[in-house]
C-alpha positions in Angstrom: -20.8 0.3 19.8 -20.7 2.3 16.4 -18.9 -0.6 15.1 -21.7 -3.3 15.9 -24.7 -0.8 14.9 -22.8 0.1 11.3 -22.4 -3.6 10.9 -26.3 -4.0 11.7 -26.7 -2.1 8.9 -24.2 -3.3 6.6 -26.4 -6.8 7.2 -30.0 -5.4 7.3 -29.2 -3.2 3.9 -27.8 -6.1 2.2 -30.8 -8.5 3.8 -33.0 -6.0 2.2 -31.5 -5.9 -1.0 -31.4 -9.5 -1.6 -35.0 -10.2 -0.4 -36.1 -7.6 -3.2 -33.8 -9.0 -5.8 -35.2 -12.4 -5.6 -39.0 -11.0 -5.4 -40.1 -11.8 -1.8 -41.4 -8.6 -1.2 -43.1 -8.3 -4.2 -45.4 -11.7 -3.4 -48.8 -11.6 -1.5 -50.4 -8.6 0.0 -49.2 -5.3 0.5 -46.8 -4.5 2.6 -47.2 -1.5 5.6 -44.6 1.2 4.4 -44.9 2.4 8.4 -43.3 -1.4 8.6 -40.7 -1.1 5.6 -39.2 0.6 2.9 -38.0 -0.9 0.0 -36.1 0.9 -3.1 -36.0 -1.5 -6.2 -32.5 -1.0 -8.7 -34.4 1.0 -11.2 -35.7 3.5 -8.1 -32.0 4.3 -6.8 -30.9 7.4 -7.7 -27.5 7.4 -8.8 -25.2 10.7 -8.9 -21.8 11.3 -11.3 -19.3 12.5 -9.3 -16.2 14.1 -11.3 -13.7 11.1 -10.2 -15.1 9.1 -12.4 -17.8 7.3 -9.8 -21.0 7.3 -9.6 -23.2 7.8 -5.6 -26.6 6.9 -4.4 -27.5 8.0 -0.9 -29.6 5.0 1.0 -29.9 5.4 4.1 -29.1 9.5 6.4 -27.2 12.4 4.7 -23.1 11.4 4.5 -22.4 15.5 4.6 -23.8 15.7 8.0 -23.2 14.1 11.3 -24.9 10.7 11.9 -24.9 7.5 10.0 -25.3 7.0 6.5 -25.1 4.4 3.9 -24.1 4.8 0.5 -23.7 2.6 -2.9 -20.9 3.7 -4.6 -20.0 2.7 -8.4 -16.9 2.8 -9.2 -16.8 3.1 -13.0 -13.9 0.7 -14.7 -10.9 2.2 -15.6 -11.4 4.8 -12.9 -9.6 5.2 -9.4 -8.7 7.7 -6.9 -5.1 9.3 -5.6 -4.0 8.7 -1.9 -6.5 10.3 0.4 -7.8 9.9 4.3 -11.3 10.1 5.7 -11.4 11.7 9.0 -14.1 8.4 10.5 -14.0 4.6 10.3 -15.6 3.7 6.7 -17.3 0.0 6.3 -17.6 -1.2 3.0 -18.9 -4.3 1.7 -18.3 -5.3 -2.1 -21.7 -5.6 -4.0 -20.3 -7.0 -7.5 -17.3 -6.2 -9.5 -13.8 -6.5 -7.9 -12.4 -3.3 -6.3 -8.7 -2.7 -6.1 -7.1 -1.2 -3.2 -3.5 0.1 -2.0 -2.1 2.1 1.2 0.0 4.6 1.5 0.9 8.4 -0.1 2.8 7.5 -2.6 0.3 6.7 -5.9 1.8 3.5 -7.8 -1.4 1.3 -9.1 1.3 -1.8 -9.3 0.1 -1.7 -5.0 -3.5 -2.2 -6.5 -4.5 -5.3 -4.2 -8.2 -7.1 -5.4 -11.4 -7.3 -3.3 -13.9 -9.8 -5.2 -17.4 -9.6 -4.7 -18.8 -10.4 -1.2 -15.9 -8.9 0.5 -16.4 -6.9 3.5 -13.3 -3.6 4.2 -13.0 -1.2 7.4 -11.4 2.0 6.3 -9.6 3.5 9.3 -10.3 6.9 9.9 -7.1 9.3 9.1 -5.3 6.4 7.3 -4.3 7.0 3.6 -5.6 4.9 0.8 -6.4 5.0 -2.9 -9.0 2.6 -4.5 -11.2 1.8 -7.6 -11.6 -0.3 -10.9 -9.8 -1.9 -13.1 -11.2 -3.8 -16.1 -15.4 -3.6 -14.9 -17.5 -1.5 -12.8 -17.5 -2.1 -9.2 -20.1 -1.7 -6.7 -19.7 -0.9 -3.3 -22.0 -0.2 -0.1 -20.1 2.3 2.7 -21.2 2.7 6.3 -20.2 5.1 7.9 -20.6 8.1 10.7 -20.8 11.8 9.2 -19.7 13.8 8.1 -18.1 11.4 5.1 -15.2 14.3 4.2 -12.1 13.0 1.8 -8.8 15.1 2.4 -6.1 14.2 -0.7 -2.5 13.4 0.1 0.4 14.8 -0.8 2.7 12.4 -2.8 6.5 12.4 -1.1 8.7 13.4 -3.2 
């Protein structure tokens, strides 16, 4: 049931997204913000985190419990090391193409690419690592709170 609600979301958020893009909402007579909400690009709020990404919160708080949608920006040239989230993670790639390995031991040669338009389920308490390569890449994450990382060892 989480599964079909987050991907709800995943849809309505991106439904949303695209209607303002192409100026729908922006036509005709006002709309009821009881009815809607809409954030335009320039309105969204993006945070630096110190990986070398970049976070907007859309949609619920991703430090507390609940469900929460986030953009992330992956700025190029930056990635993380092996990690695990402790929830299911659903991520849909806005633009860019975002790389992607499994596993604890860190060898960006497992980078695998994820163009634009692709959709990913991070399994919760399964190690990863992820980012960019040669452009920025946006992505959009669903997922239940609280959204905790917890880094890998590498085996030696």
């Amino acid at each position: 049931m989480k599964t079909l609600i987050a991907l709800n979301i995943v849809g309505l958020v991106g439904l949303a997204a695209l209607t303002t893009s192409v100026g729908i909402a922006s036509a005709g007579e006002e709309l009821d913000p009881k009815a809607i909400s809409i954030q335009l690009p320039k309105d969204i709020k993006w945070v630096a985190n110190p990986s070398g990404s970049e976070t907007a919160v859309l949609v619920g708080d991703p430090s507390k419990p609940g469900l929460y949608v986030v953009l992330n920006k992956w700025k190029a040239n930056h990635h993380s090391k092996p990690h695990s989230h402790p929830n299911d993670r659903f991520i849909t790639v806005i633009s860019g193409t975002w790389w992607v390995a499994t596993g604890s031991d860190y060898n960006p040669e497992h980078f695998k690419p994820v163009p634009a338009g692709s959709f990913v389920t991070h399994y919760g308490n399964e190690i990863h690592y992820d980012g960019a390569k040669d452009e920025d890449t946006i992505l959009q994450i669903v997922g239940i709170g609280p959204a905790t990382s917890k880094r890998v060892e590498e085996k030696k």
